[in-house]
N, C-alpha and C positions, 0 to 999 in steps of 0.2 A: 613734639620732639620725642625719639624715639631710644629710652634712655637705654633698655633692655636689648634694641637691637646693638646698639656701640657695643656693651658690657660684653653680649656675645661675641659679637667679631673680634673684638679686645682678644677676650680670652682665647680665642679659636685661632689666631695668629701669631700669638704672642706668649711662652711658656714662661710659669712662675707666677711671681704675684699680680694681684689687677695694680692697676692706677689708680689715679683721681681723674672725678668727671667733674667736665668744665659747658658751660654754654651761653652764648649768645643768639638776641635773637634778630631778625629780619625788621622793616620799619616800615609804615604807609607814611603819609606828609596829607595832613588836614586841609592845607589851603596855605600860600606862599609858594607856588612855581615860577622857575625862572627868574625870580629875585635874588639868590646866590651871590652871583655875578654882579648884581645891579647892587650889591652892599646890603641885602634889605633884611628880612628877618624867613624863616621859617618855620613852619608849625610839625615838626614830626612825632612820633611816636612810635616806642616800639613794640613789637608783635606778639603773639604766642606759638609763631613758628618762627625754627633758627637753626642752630647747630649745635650740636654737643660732639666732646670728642673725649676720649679717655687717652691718660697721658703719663706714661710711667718715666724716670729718668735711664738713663742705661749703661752711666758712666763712662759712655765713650764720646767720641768724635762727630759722630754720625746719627742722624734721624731717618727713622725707620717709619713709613706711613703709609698706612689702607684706606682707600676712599671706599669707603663700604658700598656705596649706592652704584658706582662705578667698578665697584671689584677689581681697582687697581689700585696697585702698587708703585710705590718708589721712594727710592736710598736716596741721602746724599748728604758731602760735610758742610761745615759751616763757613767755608770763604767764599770771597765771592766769586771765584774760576768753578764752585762746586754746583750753580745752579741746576735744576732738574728741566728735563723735557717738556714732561706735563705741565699743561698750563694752571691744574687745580693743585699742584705741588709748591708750584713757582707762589704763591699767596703766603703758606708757611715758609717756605724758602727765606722769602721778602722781609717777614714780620722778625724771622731770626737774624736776617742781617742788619733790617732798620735799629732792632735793640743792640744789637754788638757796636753799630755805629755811635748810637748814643752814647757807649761806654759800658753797657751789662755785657757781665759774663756769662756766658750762658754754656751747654753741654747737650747731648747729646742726647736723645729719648725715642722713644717707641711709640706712637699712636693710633688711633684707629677712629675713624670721625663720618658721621650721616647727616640729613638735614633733609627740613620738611618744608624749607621755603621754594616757592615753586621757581624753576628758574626762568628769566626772559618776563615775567611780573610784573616789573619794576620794586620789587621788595628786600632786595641790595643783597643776596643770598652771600656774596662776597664779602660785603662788608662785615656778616656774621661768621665768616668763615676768620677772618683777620683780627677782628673782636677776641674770639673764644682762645684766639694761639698766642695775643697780647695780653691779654687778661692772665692766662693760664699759666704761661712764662713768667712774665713776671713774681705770680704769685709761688710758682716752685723754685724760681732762683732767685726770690726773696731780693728782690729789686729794687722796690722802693718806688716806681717809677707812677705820677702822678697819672690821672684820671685822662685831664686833658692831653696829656703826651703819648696816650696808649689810641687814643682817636689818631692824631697825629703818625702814629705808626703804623695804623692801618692806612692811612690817606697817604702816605708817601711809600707804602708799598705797591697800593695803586698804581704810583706814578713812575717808578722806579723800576718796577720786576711785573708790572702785566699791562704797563700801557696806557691804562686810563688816566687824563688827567681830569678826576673826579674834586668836588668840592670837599666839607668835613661833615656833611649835615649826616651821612650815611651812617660812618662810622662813629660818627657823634652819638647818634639817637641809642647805636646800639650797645654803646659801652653806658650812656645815662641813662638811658632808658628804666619807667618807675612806674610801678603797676595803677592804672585807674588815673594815669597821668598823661599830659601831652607835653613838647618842654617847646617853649619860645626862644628860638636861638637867634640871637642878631650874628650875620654871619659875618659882618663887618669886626666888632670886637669881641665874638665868641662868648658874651654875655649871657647867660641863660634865666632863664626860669619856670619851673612847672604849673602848669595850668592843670586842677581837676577836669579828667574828663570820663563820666561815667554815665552815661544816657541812661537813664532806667527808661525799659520803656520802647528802646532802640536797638537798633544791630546796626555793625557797622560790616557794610559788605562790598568785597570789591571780586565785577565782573570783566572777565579778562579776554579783549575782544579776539583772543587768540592769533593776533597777524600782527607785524611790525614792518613797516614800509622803510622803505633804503636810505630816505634822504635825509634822516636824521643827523647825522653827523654832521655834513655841512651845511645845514639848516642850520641847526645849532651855533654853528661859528657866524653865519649870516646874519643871525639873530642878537649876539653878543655884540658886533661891530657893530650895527643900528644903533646899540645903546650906549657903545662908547662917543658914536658918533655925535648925539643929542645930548649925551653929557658934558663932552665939550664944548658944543654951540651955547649952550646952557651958562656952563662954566666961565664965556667971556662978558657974561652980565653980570654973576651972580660967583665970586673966582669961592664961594665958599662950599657950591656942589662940587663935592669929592664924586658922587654916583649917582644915578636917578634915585637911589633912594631918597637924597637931599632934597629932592626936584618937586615942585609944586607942578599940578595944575595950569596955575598962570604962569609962571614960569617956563613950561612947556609950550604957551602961548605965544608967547611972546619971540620964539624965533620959529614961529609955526613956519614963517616964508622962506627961512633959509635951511630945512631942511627936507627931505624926500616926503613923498603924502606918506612913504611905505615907514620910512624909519620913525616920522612921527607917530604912527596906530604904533609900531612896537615901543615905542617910550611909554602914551598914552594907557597900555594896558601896563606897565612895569607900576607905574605912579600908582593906579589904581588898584593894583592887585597889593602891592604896601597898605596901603588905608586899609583895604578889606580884612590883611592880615592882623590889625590893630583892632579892628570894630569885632572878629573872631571872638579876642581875649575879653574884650569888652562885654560880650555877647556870653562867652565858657564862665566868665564869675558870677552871674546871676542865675548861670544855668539855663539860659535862652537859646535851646538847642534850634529852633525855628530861625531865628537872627541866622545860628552857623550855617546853615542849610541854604537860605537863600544866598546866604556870600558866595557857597561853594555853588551854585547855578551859575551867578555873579563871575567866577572864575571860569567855567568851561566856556561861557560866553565870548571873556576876553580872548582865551586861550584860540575858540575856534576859528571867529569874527578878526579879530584885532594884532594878536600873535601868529597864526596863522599856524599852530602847531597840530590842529585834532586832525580827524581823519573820518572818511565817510560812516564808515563803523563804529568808532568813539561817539559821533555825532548821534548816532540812531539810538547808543545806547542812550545816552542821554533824554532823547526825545523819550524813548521809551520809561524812564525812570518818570519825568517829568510828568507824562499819562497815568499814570500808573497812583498818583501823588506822593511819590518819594519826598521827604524831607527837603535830602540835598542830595546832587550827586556833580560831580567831572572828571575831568580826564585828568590821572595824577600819572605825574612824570614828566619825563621831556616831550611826551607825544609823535607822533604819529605812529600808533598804534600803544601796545600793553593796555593796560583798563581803566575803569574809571571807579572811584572809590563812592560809595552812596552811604547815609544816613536814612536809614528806612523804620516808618514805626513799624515793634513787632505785629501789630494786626496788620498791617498790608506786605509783612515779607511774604509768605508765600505764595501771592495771587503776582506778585512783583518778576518773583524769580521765574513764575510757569512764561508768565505774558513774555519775559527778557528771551529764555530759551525758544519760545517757539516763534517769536515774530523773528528773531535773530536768525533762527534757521531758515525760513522762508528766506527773509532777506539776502543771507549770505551764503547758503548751504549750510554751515558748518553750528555746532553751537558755541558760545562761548564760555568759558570754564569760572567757576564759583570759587571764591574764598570764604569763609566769613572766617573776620578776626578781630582778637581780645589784646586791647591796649595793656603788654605787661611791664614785667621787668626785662636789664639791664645786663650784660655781661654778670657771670656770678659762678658761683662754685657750686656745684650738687652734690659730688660727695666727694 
């Protein structure tokens, strides 16, 4: 994060005194995809790339904002007839109106904001953008406003002002987000808890197979019916599953014949991808980073095989990680296409990453692009 680029632009846009710098960061997800919806639990963590934005009050009406990376601009007030064009404007727009809705009062300010999470990823660059202007708000017009509610505010800006009807894990990870930590969030009752995660030893590296195929969106809604479908067939045995997360095994079983072969494999991986996310934590308390590693093959497996979400690319990397003797590696995200996250020991990183670029480029033409990233902190104040 790029504290000195903001400061400059800050100052180079905006005369008189600096601000306060604010930042949140971007998140990867250990293992738990696709569970969300299904009530079950996720493993996220956040990043050491994200957003910082410097943020002065201005006594007026009106907010004043430079997308530094972008080199644009745009004004606008705070009702809701006053939304902005841009759709990276519309994010702080959002976060201003969702707080005035709840009751804050809030005013007018000056900012200038950059960020180093790559976009199209999968590493929520939005949600760190939503983070750092709910964080930061509240914290200059002395708000008061709980932990949990400032997630909540980014996740109904989502929903509200750019569209997405996103889950909370995004926004979640990046306002709790806790250095050396992973947090277990059942998204069912937004119960959490941190789990040590610190591989000495490891690098946690995610390769981005650079393409993202089209049918993601309504794949995704095809994929959520399947499981509401098998939750109800479920439900008239058993009236105590609320969601596959409730759901056994046998359970699944048992109305094997009354449901599609197809909706059954997407339950079947939802069931098992819960257990694996439980055997994870099982596995991060003793420090059994080998257990986590094979869960996460475990995952790309259902994900490719059974969910039907990877994609020939996602697939390759894999195979390649797997050659290679990576740890663990899958496809994190909703899939089909962005990358796959791997736990690699530091002796086979770099024989890892040469073998991934060069067979990848044979493969596909193109290479595909490198992150490596450090489990940090949380939405927070820098200066």
């Amino acid at each position: 994060m790029d504290v000195e680029k903001v400061r400059k632009g800050f100052a180079g846009h905006f005369d008189g005194a600096a601000g306060s710098v604010y930042a949140s960061p971007g998140r990867i997800n250990l293992i738990g995809e696709h569970t969300d919806y299904n009530g079950g639990f996720v493993f996220p963590g956040a990043i050491d790339k994200g957003m910082v934005a410097e943020i002065r009050l201005n006594g007026t009406g009106t907010v004043r904002a430079w997308a530094l990376d972008l080199d644009e601009y745009a004004e606008f007030g705070l009702n809701e007839q006053d939304a902005p064009r841009q759709q990276w404007a519309k994010y702080i727009f959002g976060v201003c109106r969702e707080i005035i809705k709840r009751g804050g009062t809030i005013g007018g300010f000056d900012t200038a904001f950059s960020g180093d999470v790559p976009l199209g990823a999968g590493m929520s660059s939005s949600a760190a953008l939503e983070s750092t202007y709910a964080f930061a708000l509240n914290e200059l017009f002395a708000l008061g406003i709980d932990k949990f509610e400032l997630a909540r505010i980014g996740q109904a800006t989502e929903h509200n002002y750019c569209g997405v009807m996103c889950g909370i894990m995004d926004q979640f990870a990046s306002i709790f987000g806790k250095k050396g930590s992973l947090i277990l969030l059942d998204c069912r009752s937004l119960e959490y808890k941190y789990f040590p995660f610190d591989p000495v030893g490891y690098k946690l590296v995610l390769l981005d197979s650079a393409v993202k195929h089209e049918l993601a969106s309504s794949a995704y809604n095809k994929r959520r019916q399947s499981c509401e479908t098998v939750a109800a067939a479920i439900r008239r045995n058993h009236p105590e599953v609320e969601f596959l997360r409730d759901a056994t095994l046998d359970m699944l079983n048992e109305v094997k014949a009354e449901v599609s072969a197809e909706d059954y494999l997407r339950a079947e991986y939802v069931i098992e991808e819960v257990q694996r996310v439980m055997e994870v934590c099982a596995a991060l308390e003793k420090g059994d980073y080998e257990t986590v590693g094979e869960k996460m093959y475990g995952t790309h497996k259902g994900m490719s095989k059974q969910y039907e979400v990877s994609c020939e690319e996602l697939d390759f990397l894999n195979d390649v990680a797997k050659r290679c003797g990576v740890t663990g590696s899958r496809v994190m995200g909703g899939g089909f296409g962005g990358c796959t996250i791997n736990l690699v020991k530091e002796a086979l990183y770099d024989g890892f990453v040469k073998e991934a670029f060069s067979a990848y480029k044979e493969k596909f033409g193109h290479e595909p692009k490198l992150y490596d990233v450090v489990i940090s902190d949380g939405a927070r104040k820098l200066y």
